[in-house]
N, C-alpha and C positions, 0 to 999 in steps of 0.2 A: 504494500500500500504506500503509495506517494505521502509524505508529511505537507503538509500544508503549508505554505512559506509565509515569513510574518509581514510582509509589506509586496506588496504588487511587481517593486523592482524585482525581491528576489525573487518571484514564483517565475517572473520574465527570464531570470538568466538561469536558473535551477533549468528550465526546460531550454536553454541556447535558443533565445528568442531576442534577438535585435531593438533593446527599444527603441532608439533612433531611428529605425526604419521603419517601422508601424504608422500608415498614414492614422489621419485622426479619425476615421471612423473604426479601422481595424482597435486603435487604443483604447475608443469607448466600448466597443464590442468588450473587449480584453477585460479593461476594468469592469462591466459588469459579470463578467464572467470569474471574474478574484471575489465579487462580493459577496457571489452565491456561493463561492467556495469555502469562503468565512462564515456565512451563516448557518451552511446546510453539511460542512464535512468534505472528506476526503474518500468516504466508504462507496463502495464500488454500487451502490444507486445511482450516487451523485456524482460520481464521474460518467457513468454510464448515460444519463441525463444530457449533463453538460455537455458533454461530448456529442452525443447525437445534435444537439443545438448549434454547437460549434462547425460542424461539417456541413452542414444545411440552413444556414444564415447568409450564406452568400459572402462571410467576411474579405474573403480572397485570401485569408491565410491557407499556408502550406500543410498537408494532413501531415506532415511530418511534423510540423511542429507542435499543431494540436495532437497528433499522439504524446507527446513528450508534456505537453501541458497536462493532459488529464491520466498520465501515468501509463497506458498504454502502449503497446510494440507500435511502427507501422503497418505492417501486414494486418493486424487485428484493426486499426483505426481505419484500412480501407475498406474491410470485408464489413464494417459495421457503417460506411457509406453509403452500401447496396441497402441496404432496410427502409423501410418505413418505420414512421415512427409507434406504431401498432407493433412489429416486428421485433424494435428495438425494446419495447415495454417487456414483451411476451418471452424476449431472449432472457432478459435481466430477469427474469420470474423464474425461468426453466435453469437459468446458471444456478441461483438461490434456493434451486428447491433440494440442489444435491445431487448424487449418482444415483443411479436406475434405481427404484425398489419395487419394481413389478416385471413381469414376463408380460411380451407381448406373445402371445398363444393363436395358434392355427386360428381359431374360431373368429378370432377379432377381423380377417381379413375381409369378410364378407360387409360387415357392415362401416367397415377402414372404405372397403372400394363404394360403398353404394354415397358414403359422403363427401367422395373425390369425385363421385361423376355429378353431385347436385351440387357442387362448392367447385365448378375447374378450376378457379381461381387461387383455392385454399392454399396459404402458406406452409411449410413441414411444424411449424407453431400452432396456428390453426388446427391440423393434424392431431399435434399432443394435448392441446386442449379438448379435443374431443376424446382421445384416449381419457385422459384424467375426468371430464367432467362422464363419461359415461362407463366406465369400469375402475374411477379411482387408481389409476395405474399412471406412474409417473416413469418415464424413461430417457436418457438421452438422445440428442440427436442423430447422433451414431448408430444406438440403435435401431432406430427407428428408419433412418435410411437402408441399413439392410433389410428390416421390415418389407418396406417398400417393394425394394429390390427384388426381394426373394419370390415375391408373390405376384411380378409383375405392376406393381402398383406404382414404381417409382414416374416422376414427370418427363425422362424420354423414351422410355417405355409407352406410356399413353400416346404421348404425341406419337410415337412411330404407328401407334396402332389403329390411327384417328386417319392418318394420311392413307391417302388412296396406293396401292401396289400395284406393280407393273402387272398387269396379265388378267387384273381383275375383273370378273365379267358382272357387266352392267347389266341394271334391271332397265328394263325396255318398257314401254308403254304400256296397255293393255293396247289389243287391236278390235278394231270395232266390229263389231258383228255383220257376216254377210263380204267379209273381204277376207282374201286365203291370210292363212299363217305365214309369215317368211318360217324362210330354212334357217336353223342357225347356224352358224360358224363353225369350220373344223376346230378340232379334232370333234366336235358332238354329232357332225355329220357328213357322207362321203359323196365329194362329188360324182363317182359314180356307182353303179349297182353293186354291193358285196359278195354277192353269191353269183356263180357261172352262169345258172339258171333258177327258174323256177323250182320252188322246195316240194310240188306238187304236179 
């Protein structure tokens, strides 16, 4: 856990942040960003918060730096770029809640897949909240992505199986009554007779 620096300069240079170069709105960003850190801590809510605020404020600081500000790797300060802030909430919940203390069990995949096909949208958070809110089963994300995977349910799985395949044969109209049937397409039909002659 980051300590908290006691004045605005040091939290600036503890994380190698320029003040001289901070235009003025990047510095009042900053400075509100030190007051919430004074008020509200250094525990990994409130960095988790801040941080999310800071990446998506439009500051035009460096995620490097804001990783160093709120205590964070780079790598983790990007990958928590990709989020919403629904996402971002739901992560900090599922970090907090601990390691796995439940199995996810064959059985759960039926009703996993029937709420990925009425949710396409659904996030793998989304996901464990419906794990947790409907079998009280709390799991990591790791699990859960082999979950996924295992049972075909993971997100390029679907999409592959959503896209059209080469060779696929199309459903055709109905044809109106009183007009012949077309023939269909080989191989289901031969353009000419199979048999030498007559079976009779």
């Amino acid at each position: 856990m980051v300590t908290t620096a006691a004045t605005f300069s040091a939290w600036l240079a503890q994380a190698q942040v320029g003040e001289a170069t901070l235009t003025a709105d990047q510095r009042a960003t900053l400075q509100a960003a030190f007051h919430f850190r004074t008020n509200c801590g250094d525990d990994y809510y409130s960095n988790r918060l801040l941080g999310h605020f800071l990446l998506h404020c439009g500051s035009g600081l460096p995620v490097a730096h804001i990783a160093r500000l709120v205590g964070v790797s780079r790598p983790t300060a990007s990958r928590q770029q990709g989020l919403s802030s629904k996402e971002a909430v739901q992560a900090a919940h599922h970090r907090m809640a601990g390691r796995p203390t439940g199995k996810l069990l064959p059985r759960y995949a039926g009703p996993v897949a029937q709420f990925l096909l009425t949710h396409p949208q659904a996030s793998r958070y989304d996901v464990l909240d419906f794990l947790e809110a409907t079998w009280d089963v709390r799991v990591s994300t790791v699990a859960l992505h082999h979950f996924l995977k295992k049972y075909g349910l993971d997100r390029a799985t679907r999409q592959a199986a959503a896209a059209p395949a080469p060779g696929r044969i199309e459903v055709v109209e109905a044809v109106p009554a009183g007009h012949p049937v077309p023939r269909p397409a080989p191989p289901f039909s031969w353009p000419t007779r199979s048999t030498p002659a007559p079976s009779c």
